[in-house]
Every structure is written in C-alpha cells, then in structure tokens.
N, C-alpha and C positions, 0 to 999 in steps of 0.2 A: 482618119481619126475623127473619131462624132467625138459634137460638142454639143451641149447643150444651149442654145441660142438662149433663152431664158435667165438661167440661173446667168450664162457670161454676163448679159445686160444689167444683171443686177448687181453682179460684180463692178462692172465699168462706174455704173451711176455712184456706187457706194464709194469704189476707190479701195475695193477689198484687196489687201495685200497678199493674201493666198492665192490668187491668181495669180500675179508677177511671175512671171517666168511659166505661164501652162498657158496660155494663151496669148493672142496679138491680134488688137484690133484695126483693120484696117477700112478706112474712110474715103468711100468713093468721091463725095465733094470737094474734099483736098487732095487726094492719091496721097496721102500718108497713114502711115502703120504706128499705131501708139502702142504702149502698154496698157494694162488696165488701170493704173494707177496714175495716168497722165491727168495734169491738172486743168487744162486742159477743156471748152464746156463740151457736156457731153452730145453726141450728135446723134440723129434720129436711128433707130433698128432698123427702121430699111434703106439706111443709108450708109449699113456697117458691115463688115465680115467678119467672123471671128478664125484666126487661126491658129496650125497648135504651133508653129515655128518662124521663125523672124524670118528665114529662107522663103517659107513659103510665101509671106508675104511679099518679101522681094521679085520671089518668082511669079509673081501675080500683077507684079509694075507698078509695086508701091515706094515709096523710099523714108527712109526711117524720119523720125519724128524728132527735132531740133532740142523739143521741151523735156520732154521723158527719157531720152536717151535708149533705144532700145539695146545698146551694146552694154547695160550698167543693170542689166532684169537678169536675175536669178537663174543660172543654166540648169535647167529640169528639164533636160529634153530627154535625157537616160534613163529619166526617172518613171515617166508616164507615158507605159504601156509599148513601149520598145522594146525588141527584142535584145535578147544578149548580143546577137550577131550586132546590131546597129548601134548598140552602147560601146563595141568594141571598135566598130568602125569613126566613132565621134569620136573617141579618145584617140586615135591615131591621128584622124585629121585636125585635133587639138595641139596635137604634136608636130604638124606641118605634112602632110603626108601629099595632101595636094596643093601644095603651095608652090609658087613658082608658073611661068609660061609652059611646061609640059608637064601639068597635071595628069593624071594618068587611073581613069577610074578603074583598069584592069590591070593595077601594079596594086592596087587598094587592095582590090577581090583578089587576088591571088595570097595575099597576107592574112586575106579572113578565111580563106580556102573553100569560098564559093566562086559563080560566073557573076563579071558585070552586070549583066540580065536580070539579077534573082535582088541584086544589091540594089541596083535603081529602083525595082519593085518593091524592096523594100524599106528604104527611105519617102517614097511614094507614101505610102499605104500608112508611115510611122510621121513621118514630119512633113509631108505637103511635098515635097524639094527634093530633085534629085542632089546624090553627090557633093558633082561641081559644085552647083548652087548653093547648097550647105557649105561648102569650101570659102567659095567666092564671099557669103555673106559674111561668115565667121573673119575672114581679111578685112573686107572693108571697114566691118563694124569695130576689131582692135585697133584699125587705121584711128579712125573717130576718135577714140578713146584716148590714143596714144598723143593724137592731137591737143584732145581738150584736157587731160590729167597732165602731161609733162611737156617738158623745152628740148626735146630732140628735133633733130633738121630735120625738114621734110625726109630728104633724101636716107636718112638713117629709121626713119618711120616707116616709108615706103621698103627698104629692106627689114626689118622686125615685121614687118605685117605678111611677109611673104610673096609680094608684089617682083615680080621678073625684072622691071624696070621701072625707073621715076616714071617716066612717060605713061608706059601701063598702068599706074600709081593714078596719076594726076586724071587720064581719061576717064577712067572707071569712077572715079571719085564726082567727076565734072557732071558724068552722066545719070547720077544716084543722086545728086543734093542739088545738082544746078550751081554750082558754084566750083571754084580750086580751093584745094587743102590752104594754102597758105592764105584764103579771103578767110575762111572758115576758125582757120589757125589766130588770127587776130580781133576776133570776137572773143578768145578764149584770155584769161590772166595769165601773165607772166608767160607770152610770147616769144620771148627772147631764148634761142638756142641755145644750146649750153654743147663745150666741144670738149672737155674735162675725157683721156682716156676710160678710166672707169667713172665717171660720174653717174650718180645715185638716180633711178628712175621709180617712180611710186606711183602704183595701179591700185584701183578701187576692185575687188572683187566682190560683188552684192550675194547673199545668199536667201533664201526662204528660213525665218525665225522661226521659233528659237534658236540659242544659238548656245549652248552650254560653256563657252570660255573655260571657266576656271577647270572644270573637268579633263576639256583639252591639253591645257597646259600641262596641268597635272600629270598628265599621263608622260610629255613631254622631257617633264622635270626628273623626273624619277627615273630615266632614261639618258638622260644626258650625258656625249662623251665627254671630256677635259678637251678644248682644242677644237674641235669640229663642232659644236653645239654650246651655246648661251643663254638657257630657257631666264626670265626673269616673271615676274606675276600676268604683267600686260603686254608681255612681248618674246617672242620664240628667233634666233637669229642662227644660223650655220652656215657651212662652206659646201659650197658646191660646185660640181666638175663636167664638163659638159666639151664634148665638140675637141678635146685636147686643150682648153683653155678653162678656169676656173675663176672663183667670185665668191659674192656672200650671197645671202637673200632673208630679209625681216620679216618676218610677218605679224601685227598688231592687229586690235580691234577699232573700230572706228566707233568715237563714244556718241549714243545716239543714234546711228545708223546699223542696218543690215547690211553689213559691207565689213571685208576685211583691207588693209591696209597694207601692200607687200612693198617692198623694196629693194630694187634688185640691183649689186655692183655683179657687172659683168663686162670684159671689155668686147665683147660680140653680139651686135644686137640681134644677128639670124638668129639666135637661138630663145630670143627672149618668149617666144609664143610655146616653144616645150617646158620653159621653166616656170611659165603660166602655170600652163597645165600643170604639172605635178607639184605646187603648192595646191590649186585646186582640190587634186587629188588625197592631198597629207591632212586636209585641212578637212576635207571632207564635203565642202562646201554645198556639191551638186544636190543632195542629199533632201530630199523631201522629209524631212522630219516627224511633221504633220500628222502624215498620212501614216510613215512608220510607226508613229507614236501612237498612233489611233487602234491600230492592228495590234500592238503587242497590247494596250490596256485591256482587250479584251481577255486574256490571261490572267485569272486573278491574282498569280503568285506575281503574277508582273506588275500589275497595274501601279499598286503601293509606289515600283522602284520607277515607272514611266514620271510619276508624280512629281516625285518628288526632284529628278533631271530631266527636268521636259528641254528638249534639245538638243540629249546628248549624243554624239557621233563617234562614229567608228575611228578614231587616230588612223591616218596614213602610215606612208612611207619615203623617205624621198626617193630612195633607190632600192629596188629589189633583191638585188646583189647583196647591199648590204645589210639587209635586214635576215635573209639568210646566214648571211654568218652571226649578225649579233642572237639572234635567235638558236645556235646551233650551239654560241657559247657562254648560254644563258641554259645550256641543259644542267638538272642537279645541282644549280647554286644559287641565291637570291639575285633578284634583279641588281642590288647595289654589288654585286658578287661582281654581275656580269659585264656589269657598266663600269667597273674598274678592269675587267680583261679585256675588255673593247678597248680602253683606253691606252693599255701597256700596248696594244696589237696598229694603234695607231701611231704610238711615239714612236714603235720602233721600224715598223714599214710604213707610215701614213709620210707623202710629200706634203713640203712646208708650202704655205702661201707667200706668194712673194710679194715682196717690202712693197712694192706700188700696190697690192692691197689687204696687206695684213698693215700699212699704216692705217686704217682707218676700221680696222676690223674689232678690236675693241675685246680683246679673248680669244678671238678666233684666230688661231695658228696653222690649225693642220687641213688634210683632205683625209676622208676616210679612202685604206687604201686599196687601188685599183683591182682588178682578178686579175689579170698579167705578174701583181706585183704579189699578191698572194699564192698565187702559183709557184711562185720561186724560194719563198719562205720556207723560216726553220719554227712554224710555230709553235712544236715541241718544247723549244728552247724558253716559251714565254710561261712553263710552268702549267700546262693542260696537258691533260693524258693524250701517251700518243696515237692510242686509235682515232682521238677527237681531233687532233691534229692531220693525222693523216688524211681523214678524210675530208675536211675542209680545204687541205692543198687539192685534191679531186674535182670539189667541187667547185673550188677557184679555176682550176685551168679549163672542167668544163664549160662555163659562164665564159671565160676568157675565148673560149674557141666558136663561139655562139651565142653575137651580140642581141638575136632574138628571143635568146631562153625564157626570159621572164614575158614574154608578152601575154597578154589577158588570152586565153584557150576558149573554144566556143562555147564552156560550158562549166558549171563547179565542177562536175566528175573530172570531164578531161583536163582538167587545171589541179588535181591534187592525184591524179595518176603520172600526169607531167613533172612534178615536183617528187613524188614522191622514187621517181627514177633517179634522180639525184642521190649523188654521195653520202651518205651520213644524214637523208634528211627521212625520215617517218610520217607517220600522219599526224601529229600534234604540230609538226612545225610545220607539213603542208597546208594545213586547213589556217595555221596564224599568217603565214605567208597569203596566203590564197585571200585572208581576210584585208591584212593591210598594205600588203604592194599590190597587190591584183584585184583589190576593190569587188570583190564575191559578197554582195550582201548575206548570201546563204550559209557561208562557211561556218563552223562550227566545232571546235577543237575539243570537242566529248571528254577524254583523257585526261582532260586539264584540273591540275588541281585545284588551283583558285574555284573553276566553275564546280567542280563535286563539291567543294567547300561553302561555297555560296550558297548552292540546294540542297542541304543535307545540315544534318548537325553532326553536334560534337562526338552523340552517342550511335550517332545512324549516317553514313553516307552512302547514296546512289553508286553504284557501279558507272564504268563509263556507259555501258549498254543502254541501263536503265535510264542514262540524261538524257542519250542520243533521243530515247523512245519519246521521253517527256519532251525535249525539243522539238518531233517532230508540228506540235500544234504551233509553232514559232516560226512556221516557214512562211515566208522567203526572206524571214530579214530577221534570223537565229545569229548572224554577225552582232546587232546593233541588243539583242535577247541577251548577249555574249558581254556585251562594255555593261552593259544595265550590272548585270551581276558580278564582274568585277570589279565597278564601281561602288556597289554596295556593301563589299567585304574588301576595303582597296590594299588591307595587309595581307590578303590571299594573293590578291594581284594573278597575270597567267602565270601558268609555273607548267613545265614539263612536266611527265611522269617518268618513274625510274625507268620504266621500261621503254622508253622515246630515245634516252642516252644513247648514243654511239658507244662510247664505253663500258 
C-alpha cells in the first residue's frame, strides 16, 4: 500500500484527524507506533514510517503507543483500497475467527474459498501483515482496551480477547509493552474488578466524522419492535442472542468525541469481540464518510442531499436472519404496518429474557425469535397471507439448517444471487439485505419505491431500469446514494414493489 510520505508528515505535524485510522506512524528512536493525532512532539521524517495498519507496525517490532491509544483509531482498514476478499476476511477475524492457541490461517481461506497462499498475499500487499499478525494484533489491542475502559479480571479479559490462556495472555502482553496487564491495569481509573454475573461492560468505539446521529436513530426509531428494541433520541438499546446465551447491548454517542459508547450485559465474555463487531457493523462505524461523501457530491442531483447530511451512514443490522424476515414482512404494507407484525411474530414465538436480565433491562422483554423456532411456526395464524407465511417457514428452516447462509459472499453479484435462492426473497429484499446485514456499499434496491419516489415527481417517475441506469454514475457506494435519498423523502422511506410480494 503507497503512502504518501509528504502529505502523511503533514498530517502528523498538523494532528489532522482524517488520517486517524489510514495510517500509523511508527518511531524508530522509541520503537513505538502512534497515531497521527498523537499529542505527542512530533519526531523527525527520517526518523518515522508511515504505515497503513497497526499489524504492520507490530509486525515491524513496534509496540503501541501509551498516549494515543492505538486500539481507540477509527477501523478503516476495509475501507482503503482492500479488496472485497480481505474486508470479508477482517470481518470474520472480528468475529474471532483466529482467536484462540490453534488459529488456523487455512480454516480462514477455506471460508473465503481461496488458498492460504493467495490470503497471506493479500493481507501483505493490503495491510503490511500477514493474517495471524492482524489476528494477533487485533487481540492484544481489545486486551488494552478492555483493560483501560472497564473492571473485568484479568482473567475474563484475557478470555474476551481471545487469548488460549492467562499465561499466553500475560506473555504476549509482557512482550508488546514491557510490562504485565495487571501493572498496566493500575495506571488505569477504577481498577477494581467487578464479579456481578451480567454486570454492565462499556467500550469506546472511535469512528472517522462526521457522524450523522439523529439520522441513524431515526432510521432505528421507526423500526423498532415492542420488546426487543428501545430506540430513544440519544440512545438505541435491544436484546441480543448469541452462543445459546442472551443479553442486552446500548449504544450512545459520546458528547464531544468521535467515539460511540456501547454497553454490553452479557453473561459470556468469549463472545464479547463478535458482539463488537456487529454493533460496529449496525452502526456503521468502519465507514469512510469523507471520502464517500466526497464521491457522491460530485453528482449534482446529490450534492444538495450530501450537504445538507454530511455523515450520513448506511443503518445496519444486528442479525441477518432477522432482517430477512422483518423485510419479507414489511412487503405491501407500511413500515409502522410491519413493525407491528414483527412484533405480534415476537410475542407470540419470541423467548422471554430472563428475570436476572430483564431485571435491569428497562423495556426490554423479548429475543427476536430463533430460525429453528420459526421453522416450527403457524405464522399463518398471525394474520399474513399464507403464501408469505409459507414461505418464511422455508426460509426459517433453511437459515436454521445452514448457520453460514448469511455470510458476506465474495462479491455484490454473488451475494444477491445467494439471497435471492432463498424462499420468498426477490431482488428488492436481496439488494436491502445485501445492503444492511451484509455491509455491500454497492447494493442498490432499483424497484424501491421510496427511491423512484425520491427521483422522480409526482407527475413523472423513473422506471426501475431507468434509476438502475442513473445509479450507475454512484458506483461503488449507490448503498449510501440509497440512505441520501431516502432520507430526503423520509415518508417514502424503502418500500417494496408490488411485484417483490410473495403474495
């Protein structure tokens, strides 16, 4: 990956915050690796490296920097100049994928459906760092974090990080800072473990600004089930299921900072680095804005809408599963239609949260419910037509029998060819799926009414053909082309076409 030695320096001297998270400067007279934004005086150019990954610098025999925090910089590593294949591969090992004493770089590639060989090459060529090394650093660096944001025990830190054992924990840690977690751990406020079965853990997640909140929410809002979700102005909170065990998870802004504010009750910390991630993902966080923003202003029918949401992001998803059915039964009826059939579909098959954490859950009752459990459903019975029914039991038991279905595919085509094999699902809800559980900056839902609505008037609207065609000058990021224009007609909002219905 070329950098530009130049312009980086002037970033460093300046403390320009658009670097954060696309570069890491690392300081041969101290063997430490900063941000660019480290406070830090700044140290001579030929006494610096610029590189494009905190791995690589590790992998260079640097170790992260005390002041700046490199585990607290904006994750844009997906973002700039990665291929799809290695966006897919970060997001798995976000997930834990090599975590653990038998990491396993040809259990990786076998899931991306290339050779270890081509994968090392091209982590190489994209981040500085092989794999492991990306693995490895991503652990230590949540170790750090976990340390310095919250009062878990070493020992529940070194398992939430992914670490085999304390012992592996503690070496690896010794040998990256010069020091043991628990010397490190007592620098930090509020030191004191805390051993509460679910007690409340709160992670800083920094992103690249702007950062559009209200928009986010909004989307959030309007969407919300009874039970499983709590959107309020400055804060988004739901129930979540993971591993056979379940929880809550907040997420807030931090006032003043680039940074979102999550909070997670779960009583299983191994899981907490997947539950990272896909707030990451819902939230949108990874997301160069920037640059996206930069790209669609040149658009003049866009520009106006970039303007005037500078920051706006694509809404996630938490679970893939579920966004296919709320989307399947949000066909032909308004969104507040479908957020009340979501909700009948929850009270009557969604499991309860139980009392040790629905006492502190505050609204939150239900789980949105499992594909096993939908599988076995009469949801006929809850008043949808029963082709829509029927084919939702289909694509409950096929999700149920194939916990990899929804994984991000190498590519937008083969990710809405994938989806659109599915039961009951078309290409309006593969391309919405494909956009916010499977994070496709490209996807693009043509059909959509809201979006005819939005580019067209009252007395004239585009075919779906004709948007596709206009969309095409919005590529590679017609997803974020997609929020702009439903956000600026937000009573169109997406909306199926009649011809998407299953019925």
């Amino acid at each position: 990956m070329s950098i530009d030695r130049a312009a980086a320096y002037r970033a460093l001297q300046t403390r320009d915050t658009r670097f954060d998270g696309r570069i890491f400067v690392a300081v041969h007279t101290t063997g430490i690796y900063c941000r660019p934004i480290c406070p830090a005086r700044t140290p001579k150019l030929e006494n610096i490296d610029f590189l494009p990954s905190a791995a690589a610098a590790q992998a260079a025999g640097f170790r992260p920097c005390l002041r700046c925090r490199p585990e607290c910089s904006p994750d844009l590593a997906a973002w700039h100049g990665t291929s799809s294949t290695v966006a897919r591969a970060l997001g798995l090992i976000a997930e834990g994928a090599l975590d653990g004493d038998d990491a396993d770089v040809g259990r990786l590639a076998d899931r991306l459906g290339i050779g270890p060989r081509q994968l090392r090459r091209l982590f190489t060529r994209h981040l500085g760092a092989s794999p492991i090394v990306v693995g490895q650093t991503r652990r230590i660096l949540f170790a750090k974090q976990l340390i310095h944001e919250t009062r878990m025990s070493m020992t529940a830190v070194a398992e939430a990080a992914g670490f085999g054992s304390v012992r592996r924990f503690n070496a690896t840690f010794r040998g990256l800072y010069g020091t043991s977690p628990s010397a490190l751990r007592r620098l930090a406020p509020g030191s004191a473990a805390v051993r509460e079965p679910v007690a409340p853990i709160t992670l800083k997640i920094g992103y690249a600004g702007p950062y559009d909140w209200e928009a986010m929410i909004a989307f959030f809002a309007a969407r919300a089930i009874a039970g499983v979700e709590v959107v309020e102005p400055r804060r988004y909170r739901r129930t979540i299921a993971l591993d056979g065990a379940c929880g809550t998870v907040e997420v807030a802004p931090l006032s003043g900072r680039d940074a979102l504010a999550v909070t997670v009750r779960f009583p299983s910390v191994r899981v907490l680095p997947a539950i990272i991630a896909r707030v990451r993902r819902m939230f949108d966080v990874g997301a160069d804005v920037a640059a996206i923003d930069a790209e669609l202003a040149r658009d003049p029918d866009l520009a106006p809408l970039v303007r005037a949401r500078p920051g706006l992001r694509v809404p996630g998803a938490w679970d893939a599963f579920e966004l296919v059915v709320r989307a399947t039964l949000g066909q032909q009826i308004t969104v507040s239609g479908a957020r009340r059939l979501a909700g009948k579909v929850v009270a009557a098959y969604g499991a309860r949260l139980p009392d040790v954490v629905a006492g502190t859950a505050d609204g939150l009752t239900s789980l949105f419910p499992s594909a096993e459990r939908l599988a076995r459903a009469d949801l006929a019975a809850l008043g949808m037509p029963r082709a829509r029914a029927a084919a939702l039991g289909r694509l409950a038991a096929t999700a149920a029998a194939d916990p990899r279905l929804f994984e991000r595919a190498p590519d937008l085509d083969a990710a809405i060819a994938r989806l659109r094999a599915l039961p009951g699902v078309g290409d309006w809800t593969a391309q919405y799926v494909a956009m916010r559980a499977m994070r496709e900056p490209d996807a693009f839902p043509a059909s959509d009414v809201g979006l005819l609505r939005a580019v067209g008037t009252a007395e004239r609207r585009p075919t779906a053909r004709a948007l596709a065609a206009r969309a095409e000058a919005w590529r590679p990021w017609r997803a974020y082309a997609a929020q702009h224009l439903w956000t600026s007609a937000p009573a169109a909002g997406p909306a199926v076409t009649a011809e998407e219905a299953v019925a």
